[in-house]
N, CA, C and O atoms as a CHARMM CRD file, in Angstrom:
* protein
*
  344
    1    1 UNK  N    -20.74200 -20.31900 -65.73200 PROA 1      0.00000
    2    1 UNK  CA   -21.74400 -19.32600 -66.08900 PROA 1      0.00000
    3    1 UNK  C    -22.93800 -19.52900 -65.17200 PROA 1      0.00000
    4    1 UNK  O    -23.41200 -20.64400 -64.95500 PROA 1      0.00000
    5    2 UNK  N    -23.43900 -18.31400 -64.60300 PROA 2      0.00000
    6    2 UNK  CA   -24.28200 -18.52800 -63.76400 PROA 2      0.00000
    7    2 UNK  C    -25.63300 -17.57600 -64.18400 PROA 2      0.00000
    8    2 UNK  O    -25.70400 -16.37000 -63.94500 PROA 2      0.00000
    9    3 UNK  N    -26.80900 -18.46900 -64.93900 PROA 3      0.00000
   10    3 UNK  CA   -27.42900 -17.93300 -65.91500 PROA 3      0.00000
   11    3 UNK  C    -28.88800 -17.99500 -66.02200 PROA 3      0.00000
   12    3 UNK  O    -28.84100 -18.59500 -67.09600 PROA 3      0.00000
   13    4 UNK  N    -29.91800 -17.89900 -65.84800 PROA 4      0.00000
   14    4 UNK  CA   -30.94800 -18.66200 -65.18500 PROA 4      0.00000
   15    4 UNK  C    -32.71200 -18.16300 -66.51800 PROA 4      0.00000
   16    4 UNK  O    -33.12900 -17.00600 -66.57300 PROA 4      0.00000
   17    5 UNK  N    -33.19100 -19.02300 -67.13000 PROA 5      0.00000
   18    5 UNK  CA   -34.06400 -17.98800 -67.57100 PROA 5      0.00000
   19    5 UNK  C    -35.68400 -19.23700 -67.01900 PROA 5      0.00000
   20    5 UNK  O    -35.76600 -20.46500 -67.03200 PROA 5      0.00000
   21    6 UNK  N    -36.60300 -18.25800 -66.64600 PROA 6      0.00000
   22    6 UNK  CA   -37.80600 -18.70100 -65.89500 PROA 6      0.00000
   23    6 UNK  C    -39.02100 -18.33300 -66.81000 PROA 6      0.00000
   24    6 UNK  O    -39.25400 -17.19400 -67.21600 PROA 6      0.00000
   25    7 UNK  N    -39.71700 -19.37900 -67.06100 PROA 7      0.00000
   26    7 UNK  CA   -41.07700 -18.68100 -67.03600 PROA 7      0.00000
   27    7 UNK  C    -42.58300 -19.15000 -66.63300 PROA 7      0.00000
   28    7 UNK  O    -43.17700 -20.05700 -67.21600 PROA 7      0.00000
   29    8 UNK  N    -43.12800 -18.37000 -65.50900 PROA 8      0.00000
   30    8 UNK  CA   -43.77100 -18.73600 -65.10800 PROA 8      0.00000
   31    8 UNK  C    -45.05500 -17.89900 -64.26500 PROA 8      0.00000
   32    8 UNK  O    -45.43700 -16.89100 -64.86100 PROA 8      0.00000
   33    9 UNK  N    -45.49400 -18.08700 -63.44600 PROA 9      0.00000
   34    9 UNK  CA   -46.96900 -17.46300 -62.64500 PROA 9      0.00000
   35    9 UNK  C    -46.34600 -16.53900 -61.68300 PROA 9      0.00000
   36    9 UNK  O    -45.24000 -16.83800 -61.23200 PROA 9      0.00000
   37   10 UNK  N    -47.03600 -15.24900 -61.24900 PROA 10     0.00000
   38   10 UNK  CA   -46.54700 -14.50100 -59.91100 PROA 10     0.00000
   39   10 UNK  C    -47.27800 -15.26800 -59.53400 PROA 10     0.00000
   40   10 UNK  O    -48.10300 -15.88900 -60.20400 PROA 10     0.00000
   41   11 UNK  N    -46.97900 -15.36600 -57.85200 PROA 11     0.00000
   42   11 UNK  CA   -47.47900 -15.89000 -56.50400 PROA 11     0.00000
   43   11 UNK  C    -48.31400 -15.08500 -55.77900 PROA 11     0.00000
   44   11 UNK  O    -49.39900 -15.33700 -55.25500 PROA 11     0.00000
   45   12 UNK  N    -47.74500 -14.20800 -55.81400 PROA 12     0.00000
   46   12 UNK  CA   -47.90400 -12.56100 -55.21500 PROA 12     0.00000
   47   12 UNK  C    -47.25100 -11.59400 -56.09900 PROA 12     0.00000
   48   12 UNK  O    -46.36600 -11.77900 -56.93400 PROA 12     0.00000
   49   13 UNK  N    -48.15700 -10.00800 -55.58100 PROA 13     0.00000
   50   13 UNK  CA   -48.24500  -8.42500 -56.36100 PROA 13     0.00000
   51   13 UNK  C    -46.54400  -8.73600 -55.98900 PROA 13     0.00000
   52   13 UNK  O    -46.15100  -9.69200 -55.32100 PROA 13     0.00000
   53   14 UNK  N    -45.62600  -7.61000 -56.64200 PROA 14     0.00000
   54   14 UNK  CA   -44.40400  -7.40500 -56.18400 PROA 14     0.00000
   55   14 UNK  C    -44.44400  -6.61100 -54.99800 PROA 14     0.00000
   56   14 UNK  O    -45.40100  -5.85300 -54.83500 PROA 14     0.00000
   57   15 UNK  N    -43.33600  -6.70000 -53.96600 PROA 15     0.00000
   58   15 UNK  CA   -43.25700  -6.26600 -53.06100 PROA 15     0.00000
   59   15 UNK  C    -41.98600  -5.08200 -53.11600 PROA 15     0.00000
   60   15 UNK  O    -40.77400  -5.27700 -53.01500 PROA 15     0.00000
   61   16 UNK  N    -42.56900  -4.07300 -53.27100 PROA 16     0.00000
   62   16 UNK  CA   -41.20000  -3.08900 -53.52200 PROA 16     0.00000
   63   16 UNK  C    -40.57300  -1.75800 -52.36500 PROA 16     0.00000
   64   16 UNK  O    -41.15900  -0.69400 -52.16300 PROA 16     0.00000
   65   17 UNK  N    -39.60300  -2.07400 -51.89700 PROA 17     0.00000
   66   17 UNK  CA   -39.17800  -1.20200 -50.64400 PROA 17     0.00000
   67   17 UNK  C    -37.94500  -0.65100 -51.24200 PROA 17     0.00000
   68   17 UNK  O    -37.51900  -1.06300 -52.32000 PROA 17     0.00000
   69   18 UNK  N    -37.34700   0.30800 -50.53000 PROA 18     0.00000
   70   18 UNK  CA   -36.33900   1.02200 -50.32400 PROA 18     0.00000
   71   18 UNK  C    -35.16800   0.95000 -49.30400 PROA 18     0.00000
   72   18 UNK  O    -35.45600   0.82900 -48.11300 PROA 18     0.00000
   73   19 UNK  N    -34.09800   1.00500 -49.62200 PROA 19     0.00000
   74   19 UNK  CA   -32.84800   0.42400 -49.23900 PROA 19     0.00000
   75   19 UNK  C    -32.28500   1.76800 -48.35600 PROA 19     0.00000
   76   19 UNK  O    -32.79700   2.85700 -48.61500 PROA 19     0.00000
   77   20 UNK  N    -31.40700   1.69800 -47.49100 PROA 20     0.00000
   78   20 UNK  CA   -31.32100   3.04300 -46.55500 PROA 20     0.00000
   79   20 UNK  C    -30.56100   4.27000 -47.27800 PROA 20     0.00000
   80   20 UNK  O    -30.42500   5.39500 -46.79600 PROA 20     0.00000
   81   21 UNK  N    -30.01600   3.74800 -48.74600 PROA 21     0.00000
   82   21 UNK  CA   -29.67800   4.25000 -49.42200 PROA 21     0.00000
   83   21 UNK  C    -30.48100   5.36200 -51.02100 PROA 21     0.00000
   84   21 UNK  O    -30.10100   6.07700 -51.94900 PROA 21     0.00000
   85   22 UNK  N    -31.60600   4.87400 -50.48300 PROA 22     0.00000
   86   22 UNK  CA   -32.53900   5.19100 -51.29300 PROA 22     0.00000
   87   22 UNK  C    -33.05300   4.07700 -52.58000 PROA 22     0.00000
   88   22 UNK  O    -34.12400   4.21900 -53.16900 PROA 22     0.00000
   89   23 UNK  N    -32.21800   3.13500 -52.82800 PROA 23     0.00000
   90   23 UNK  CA   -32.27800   1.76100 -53.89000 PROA 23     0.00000
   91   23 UNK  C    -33.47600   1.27100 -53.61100 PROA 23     0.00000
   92   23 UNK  O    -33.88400   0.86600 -52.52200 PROA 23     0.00000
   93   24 UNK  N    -34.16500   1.33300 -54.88200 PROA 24     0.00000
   94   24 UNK  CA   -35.20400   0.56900 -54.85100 PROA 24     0.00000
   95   24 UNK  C    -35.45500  -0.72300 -55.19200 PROA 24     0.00000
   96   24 UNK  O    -34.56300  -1.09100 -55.95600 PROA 24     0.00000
   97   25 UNK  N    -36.58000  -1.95300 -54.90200 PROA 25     0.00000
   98   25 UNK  CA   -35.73000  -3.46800 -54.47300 PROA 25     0.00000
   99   25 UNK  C    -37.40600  -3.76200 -54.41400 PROA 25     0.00000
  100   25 UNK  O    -38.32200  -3.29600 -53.73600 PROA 25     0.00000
  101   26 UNK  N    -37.31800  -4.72100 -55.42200 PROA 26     0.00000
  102   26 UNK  CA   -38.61200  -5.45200 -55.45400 PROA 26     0.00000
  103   26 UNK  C    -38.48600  -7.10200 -55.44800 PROA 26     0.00000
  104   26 UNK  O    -37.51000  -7.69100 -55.91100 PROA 26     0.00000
  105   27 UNK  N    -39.38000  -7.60900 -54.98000 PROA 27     0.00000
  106   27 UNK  CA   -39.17300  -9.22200 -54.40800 PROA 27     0.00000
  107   27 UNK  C    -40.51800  -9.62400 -54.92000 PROA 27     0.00000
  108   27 UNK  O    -41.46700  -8.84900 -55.03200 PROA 27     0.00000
  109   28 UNK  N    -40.53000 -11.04300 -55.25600 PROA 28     0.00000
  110   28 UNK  CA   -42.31100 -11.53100 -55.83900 PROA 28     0.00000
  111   28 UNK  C    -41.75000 -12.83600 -55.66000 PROA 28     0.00000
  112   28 UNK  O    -40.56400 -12.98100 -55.36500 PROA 28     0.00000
  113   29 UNK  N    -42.71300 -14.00600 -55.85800 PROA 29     0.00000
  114   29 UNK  CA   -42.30400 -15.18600 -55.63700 PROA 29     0.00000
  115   29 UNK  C    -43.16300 -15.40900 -56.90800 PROA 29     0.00000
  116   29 UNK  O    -44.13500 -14.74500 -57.26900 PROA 29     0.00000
  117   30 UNK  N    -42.60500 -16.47500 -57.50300 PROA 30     0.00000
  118   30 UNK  CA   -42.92600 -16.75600 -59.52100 PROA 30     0.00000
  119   30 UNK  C    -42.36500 -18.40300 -59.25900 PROA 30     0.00000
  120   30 UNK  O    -41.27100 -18.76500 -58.82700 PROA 30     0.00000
  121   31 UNK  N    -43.87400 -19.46200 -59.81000 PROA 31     0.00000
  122   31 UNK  CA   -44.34500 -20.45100 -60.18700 PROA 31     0.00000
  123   31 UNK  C    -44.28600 -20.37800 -60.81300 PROA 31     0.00000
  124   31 UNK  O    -44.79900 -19.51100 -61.52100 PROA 31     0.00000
  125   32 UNK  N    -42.96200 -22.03700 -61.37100 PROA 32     0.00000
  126   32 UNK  CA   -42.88200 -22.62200 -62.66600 PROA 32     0.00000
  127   32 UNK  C    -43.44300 -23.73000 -62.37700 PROA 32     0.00000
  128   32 UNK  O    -43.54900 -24.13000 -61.21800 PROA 32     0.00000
  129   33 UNK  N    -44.00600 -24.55700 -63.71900 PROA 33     0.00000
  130   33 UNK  CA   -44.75500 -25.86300 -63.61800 PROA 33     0.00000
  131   33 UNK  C    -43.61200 -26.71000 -64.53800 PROA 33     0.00000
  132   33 UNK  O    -42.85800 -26.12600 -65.31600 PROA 33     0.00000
  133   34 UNK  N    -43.59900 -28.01500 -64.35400 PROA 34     0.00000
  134   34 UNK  CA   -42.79000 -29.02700 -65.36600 PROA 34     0.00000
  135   34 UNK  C    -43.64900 -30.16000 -65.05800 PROA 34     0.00000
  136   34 UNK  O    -43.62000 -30.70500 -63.95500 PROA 34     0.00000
  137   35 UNK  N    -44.40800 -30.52600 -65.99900 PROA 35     0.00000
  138   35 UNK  CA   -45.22100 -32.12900 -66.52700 PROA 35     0.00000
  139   35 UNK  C    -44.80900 -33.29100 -67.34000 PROA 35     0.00000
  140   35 UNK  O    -44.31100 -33.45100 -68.45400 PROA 35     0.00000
  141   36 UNK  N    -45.12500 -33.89200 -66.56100 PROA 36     0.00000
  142   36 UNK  CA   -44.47400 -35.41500 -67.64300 PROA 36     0.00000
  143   36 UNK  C    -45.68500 -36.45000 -67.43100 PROA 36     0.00000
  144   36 UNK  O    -46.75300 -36.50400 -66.82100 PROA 36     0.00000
  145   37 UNK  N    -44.94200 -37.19700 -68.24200 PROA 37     0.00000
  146   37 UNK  CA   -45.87400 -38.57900 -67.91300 PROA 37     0.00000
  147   37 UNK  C    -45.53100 -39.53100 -67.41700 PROA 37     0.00000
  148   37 UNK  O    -44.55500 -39.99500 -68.00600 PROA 37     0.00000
  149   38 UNK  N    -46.01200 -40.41000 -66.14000 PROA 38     0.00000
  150   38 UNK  CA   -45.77800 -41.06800 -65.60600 PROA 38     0.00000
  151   38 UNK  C    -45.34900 -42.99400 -65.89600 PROA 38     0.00000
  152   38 UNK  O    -45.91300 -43.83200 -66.59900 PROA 38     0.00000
  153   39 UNK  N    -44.64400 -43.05100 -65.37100 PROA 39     0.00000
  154   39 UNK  CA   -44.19800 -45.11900 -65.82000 PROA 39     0.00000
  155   39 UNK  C    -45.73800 -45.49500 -65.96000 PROA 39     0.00000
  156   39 UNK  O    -45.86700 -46.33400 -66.85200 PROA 39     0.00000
  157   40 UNK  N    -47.05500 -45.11400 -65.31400 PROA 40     0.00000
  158   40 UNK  CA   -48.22100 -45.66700 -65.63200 PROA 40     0.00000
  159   40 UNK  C    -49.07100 -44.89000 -66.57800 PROA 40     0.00000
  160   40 UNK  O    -50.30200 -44.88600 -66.58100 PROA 40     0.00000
  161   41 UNK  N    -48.00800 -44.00300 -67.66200 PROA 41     0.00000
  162   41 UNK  CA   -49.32600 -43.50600 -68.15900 PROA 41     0.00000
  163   41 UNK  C    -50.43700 -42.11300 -67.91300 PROA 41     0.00000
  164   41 UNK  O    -51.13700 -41.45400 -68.68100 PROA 41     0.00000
  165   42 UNK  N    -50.19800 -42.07900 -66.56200 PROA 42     0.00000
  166   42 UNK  CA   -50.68400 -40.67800 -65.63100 PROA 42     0.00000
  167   42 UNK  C    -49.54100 -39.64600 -66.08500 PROA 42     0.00000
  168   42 UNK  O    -48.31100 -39.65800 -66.12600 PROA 42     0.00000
  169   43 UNK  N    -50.75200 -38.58600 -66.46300 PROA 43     0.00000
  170   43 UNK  CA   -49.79400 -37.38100 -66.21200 PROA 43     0.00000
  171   43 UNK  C    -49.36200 -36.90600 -64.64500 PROA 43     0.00000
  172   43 UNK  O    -50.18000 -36.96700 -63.72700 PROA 43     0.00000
  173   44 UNK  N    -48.16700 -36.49100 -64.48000 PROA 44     0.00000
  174   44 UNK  CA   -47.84100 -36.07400 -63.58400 PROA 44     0.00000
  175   44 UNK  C    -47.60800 -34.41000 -63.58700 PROA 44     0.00000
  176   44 UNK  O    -48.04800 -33.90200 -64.61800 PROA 44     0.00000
  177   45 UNK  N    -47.10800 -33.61700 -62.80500 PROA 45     0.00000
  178   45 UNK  CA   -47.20300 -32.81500 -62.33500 PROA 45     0.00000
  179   45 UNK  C    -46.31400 -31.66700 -61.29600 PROA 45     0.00000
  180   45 UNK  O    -46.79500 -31.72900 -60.16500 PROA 45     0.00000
  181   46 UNK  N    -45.15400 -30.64200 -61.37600 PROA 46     0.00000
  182   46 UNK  CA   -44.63300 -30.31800 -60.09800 PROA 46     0.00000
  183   46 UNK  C    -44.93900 -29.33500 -60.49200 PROA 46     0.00000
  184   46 UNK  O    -45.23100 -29.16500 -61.67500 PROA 46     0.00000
  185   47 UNK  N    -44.96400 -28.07400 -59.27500 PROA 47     0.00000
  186   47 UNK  CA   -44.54000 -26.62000 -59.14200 PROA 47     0.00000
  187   47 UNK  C    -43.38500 -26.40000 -58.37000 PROA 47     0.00000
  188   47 UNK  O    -43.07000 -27.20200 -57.49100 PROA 47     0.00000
  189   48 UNK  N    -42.83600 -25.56300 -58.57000 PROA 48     0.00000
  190   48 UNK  CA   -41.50100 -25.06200 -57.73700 PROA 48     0.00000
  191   48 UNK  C    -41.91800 -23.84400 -58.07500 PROA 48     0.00000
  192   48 UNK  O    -42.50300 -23.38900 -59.05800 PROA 48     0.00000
  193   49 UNK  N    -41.33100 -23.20700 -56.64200 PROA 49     0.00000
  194   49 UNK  CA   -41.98600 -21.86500 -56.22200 PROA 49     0.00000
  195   49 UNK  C    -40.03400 -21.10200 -56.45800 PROA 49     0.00000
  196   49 UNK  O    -39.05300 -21.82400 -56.28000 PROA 49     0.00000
  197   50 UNK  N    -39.93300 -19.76100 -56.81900 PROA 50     0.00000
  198   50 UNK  CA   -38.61200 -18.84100 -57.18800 PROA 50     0.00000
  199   50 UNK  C    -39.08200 -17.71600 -56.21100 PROA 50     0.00000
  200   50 UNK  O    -40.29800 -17.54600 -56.13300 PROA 50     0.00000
  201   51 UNK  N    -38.39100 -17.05500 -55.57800 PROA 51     0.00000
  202   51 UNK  CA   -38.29900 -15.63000 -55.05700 PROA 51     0.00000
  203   51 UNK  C    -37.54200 -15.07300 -56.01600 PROA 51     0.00000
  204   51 UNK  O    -36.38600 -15.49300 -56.07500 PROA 51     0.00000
  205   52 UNK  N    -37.96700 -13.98500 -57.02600 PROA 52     0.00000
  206   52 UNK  CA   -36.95400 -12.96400 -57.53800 PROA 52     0.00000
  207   52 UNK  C    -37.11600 -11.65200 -56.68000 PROA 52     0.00000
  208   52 UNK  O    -38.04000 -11.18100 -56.01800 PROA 52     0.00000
  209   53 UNK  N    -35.65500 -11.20900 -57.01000 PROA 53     0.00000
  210   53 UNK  CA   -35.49200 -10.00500 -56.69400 PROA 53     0.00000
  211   53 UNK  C    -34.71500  -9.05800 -57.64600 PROA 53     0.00000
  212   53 UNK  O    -33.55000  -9.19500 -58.01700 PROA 53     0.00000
  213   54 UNK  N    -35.84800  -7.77900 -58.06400 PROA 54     0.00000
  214   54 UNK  CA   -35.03300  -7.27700 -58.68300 PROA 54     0.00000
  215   54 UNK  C    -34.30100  -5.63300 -58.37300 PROA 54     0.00000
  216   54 UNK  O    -34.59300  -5.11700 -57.29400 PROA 54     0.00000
  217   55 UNK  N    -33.68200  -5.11800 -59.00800 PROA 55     0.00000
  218   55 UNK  CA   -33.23800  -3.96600 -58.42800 PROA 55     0.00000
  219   55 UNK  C    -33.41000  -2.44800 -59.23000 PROA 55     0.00000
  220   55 UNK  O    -33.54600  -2.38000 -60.45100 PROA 55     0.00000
  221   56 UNK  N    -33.38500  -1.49800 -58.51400 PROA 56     0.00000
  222   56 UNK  CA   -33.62800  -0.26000 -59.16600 PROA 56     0.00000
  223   56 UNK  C    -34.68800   0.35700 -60.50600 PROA 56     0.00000
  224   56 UNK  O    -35.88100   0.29100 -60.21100 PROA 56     0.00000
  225   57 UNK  N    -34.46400   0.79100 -61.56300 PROA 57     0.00000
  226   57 UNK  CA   -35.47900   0.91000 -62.09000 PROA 57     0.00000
  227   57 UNK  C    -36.49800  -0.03500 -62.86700 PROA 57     0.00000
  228   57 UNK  O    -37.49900   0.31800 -63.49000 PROA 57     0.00000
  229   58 UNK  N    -35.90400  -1.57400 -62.64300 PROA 58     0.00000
  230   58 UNK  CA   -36.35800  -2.70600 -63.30000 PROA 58     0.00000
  231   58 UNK  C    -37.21700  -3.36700 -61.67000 PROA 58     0.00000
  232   58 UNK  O    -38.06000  -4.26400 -61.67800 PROA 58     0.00000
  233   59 UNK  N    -36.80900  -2.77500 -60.64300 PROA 59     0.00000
  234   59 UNK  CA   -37.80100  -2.72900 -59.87900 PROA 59     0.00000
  235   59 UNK  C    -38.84800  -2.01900 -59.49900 PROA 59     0.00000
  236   59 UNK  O    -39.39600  -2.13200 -58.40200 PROA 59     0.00000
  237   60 UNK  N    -39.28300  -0.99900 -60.68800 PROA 60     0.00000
  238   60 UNK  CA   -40.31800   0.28100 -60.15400 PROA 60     0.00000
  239   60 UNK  C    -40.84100  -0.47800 -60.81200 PROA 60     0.00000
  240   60 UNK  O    -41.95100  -0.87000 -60.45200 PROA 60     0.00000
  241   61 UNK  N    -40.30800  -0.94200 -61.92100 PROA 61     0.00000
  242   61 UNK  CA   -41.22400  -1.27600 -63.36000 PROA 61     0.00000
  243   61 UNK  C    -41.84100  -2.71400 -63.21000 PROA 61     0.00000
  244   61 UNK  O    -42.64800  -3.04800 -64.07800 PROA 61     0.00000
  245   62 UNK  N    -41.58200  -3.50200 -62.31600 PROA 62     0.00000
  246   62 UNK  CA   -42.31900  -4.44800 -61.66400 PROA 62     0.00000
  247   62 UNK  C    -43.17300  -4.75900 -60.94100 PROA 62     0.00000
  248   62 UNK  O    -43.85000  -5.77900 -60.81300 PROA 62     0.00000
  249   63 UNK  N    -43.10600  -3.40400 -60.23100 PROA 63     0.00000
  250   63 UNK  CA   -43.99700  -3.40300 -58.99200 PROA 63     0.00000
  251   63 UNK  C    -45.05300  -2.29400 -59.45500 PROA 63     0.00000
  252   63 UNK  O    -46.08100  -2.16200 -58.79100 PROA 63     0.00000
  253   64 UNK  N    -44.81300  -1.45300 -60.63800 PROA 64     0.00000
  254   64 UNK  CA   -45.47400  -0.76800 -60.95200 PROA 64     0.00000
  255   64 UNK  C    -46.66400  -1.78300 -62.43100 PROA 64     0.00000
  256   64 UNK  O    -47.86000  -1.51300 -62.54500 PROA 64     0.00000
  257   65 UNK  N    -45.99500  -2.79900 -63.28800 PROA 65     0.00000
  258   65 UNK  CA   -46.88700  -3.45700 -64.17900 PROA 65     0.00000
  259   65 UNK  C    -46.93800  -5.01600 -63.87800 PROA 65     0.00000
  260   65 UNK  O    -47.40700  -5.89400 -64.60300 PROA 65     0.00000
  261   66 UNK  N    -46.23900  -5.16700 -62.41900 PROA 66     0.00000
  262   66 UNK  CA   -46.44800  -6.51300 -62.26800 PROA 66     0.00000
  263   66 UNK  C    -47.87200  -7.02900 -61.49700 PROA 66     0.00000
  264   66 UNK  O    -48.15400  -6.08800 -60.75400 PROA 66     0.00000
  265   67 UNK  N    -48.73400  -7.91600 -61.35700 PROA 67     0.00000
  266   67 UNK  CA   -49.78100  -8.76200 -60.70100 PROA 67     0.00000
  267   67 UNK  C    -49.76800 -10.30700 -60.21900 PROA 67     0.00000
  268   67 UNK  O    -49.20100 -11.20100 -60.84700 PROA 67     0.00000
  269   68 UNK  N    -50.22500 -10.42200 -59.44000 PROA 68     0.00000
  270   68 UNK  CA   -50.31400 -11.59100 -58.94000 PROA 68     0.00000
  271   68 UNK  C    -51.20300 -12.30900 -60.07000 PROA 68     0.00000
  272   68 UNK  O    -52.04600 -11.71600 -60.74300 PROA 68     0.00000
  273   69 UNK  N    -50.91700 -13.55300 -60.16800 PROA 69     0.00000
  274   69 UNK  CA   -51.44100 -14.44000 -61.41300 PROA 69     0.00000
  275   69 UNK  C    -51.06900 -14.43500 -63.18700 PROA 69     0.00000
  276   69 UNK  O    -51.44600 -15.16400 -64.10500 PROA 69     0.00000
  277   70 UNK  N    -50.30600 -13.44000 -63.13900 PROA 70     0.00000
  278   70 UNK  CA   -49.60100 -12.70200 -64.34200 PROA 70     0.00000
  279   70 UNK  C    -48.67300 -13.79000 -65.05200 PROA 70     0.00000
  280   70 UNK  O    -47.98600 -14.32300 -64.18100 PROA 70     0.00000
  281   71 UNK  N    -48.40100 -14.31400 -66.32000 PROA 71     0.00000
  282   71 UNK  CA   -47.25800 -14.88600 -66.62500 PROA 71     0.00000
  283   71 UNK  C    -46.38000 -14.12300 -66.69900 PROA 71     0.00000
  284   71 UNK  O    -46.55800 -12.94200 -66.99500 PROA 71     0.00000
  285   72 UNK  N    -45.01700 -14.74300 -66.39500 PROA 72     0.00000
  286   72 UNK  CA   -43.67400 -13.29600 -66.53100 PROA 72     0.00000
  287   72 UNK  C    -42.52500 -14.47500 -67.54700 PROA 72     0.00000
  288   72 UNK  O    -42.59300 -15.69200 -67.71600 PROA 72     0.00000
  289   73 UNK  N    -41.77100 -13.68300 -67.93500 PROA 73     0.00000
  290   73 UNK  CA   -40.30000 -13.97900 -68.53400 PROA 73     0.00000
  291   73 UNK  C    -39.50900 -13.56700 -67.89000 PROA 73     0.00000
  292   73 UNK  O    -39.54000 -12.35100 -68.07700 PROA 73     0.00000
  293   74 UNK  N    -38.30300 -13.94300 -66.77800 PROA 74     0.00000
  294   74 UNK  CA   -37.71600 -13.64300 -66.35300 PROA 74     0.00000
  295   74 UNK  C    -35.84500 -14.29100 -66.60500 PROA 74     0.00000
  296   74 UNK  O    -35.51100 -15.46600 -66.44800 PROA 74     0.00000
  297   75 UNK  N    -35.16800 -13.46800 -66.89900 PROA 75     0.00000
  298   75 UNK  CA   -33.96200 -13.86900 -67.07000 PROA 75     0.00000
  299   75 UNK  C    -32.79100 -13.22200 -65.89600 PROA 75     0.00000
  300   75 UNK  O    -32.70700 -12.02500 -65.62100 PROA 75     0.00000
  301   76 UNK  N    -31.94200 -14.30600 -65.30300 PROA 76     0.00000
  302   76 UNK  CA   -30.84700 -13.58100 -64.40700 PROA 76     0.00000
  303   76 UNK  C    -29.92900 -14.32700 -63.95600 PROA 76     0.00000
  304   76 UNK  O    -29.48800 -15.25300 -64.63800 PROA 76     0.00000
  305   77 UNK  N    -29.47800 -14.05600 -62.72000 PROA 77     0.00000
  306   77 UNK  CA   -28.77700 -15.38200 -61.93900 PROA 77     0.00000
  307   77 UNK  C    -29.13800 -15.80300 -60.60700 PROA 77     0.00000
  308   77 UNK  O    -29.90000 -15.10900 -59.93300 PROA 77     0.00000
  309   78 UNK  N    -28.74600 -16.67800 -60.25500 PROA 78     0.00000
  310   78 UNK  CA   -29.09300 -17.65700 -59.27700 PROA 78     0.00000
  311   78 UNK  C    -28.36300 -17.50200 -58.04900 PROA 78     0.00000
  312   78 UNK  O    -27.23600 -17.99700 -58.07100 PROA 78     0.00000
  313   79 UNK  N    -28.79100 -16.82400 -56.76700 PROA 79     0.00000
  314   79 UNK  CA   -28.31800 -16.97900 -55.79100 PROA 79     0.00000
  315   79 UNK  C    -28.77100 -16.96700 -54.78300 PROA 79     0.00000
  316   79 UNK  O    -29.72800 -16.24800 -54.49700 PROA 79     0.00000
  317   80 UNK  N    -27.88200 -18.20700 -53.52800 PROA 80     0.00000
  318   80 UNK  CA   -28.84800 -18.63800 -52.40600 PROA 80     0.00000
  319   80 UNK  C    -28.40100 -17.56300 -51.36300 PROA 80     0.00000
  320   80 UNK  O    -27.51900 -16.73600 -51.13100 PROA 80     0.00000
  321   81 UNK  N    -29.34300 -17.99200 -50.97000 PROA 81     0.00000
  322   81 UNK  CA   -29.09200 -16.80800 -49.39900 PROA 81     0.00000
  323   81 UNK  C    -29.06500 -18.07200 -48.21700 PROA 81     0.00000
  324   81 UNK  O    -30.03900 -18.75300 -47.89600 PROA 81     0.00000
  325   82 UNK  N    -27.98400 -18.15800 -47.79100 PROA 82     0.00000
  326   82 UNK  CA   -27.70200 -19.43800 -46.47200 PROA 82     0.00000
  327   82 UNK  C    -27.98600 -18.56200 -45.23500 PROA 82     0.00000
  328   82 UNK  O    -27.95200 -17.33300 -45.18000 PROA 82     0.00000
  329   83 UNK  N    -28.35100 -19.67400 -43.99300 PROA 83     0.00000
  330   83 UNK  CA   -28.79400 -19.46500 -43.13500 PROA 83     0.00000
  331   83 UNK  C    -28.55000 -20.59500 -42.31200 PROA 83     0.00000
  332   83 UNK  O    -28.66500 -21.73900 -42.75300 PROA 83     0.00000
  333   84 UNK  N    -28.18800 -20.31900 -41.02300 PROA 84     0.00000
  334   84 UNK  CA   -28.61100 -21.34800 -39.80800 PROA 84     0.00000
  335   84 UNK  C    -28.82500 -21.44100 -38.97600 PROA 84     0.00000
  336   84 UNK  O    -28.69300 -20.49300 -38.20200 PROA 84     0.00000
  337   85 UNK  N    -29.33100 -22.72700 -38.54100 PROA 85     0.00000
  338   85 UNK  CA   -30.03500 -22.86400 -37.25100 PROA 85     0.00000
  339   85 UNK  C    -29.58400 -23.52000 -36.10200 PROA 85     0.00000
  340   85 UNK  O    -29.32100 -24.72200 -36.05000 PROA 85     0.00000
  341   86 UNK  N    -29.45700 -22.35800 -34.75900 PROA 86     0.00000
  342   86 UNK  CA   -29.15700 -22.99600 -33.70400 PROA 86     0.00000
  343   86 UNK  C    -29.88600 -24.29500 -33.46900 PROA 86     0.00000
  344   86 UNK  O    -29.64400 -24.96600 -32.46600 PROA 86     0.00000
């Protein structure tokens, strides 16, 4: 099962373009935080940064009520986009 649910900060407004097909396609990058406490006692601290992307009318509706700094709920799946380098 490939299943993913997030919640966390936009990074950035959504970014919403059009596909040559007319599909509409919105992208945002969304900060989650996870805190613990450290072997000394210190709280600690990470962010990990997500690119979502979503599609068609769940992408108007993102780019149309989404903001940068916004908390979101986001539920979907997980997939990498590979790449390499000469």
């Amino acid at each position: 099962i490939n299943k993913v649910t997030l919640v966390g900060n936009l990074g950035s407004d959504p970014d919403m373009r059009q596909t040559q097909s007319g599909m509409a396609v919105s992208k945002f990058s969304l900060a989650t935080k996870e805190t613990w406490m450290g072997k000394d006692g210190q709280k600690q601290e990470e962010t990990s940064w997500h690119t979502v992307v979503c599609w068609n009318k769940l992408a108007e509706n993102c780019a149309k009520y989404l903001q940068k700094g916004r908390q979101v709920y986001v539920e979907g799946r997980i997939k990498y986009d590979s790449s390499e380098k000469d």
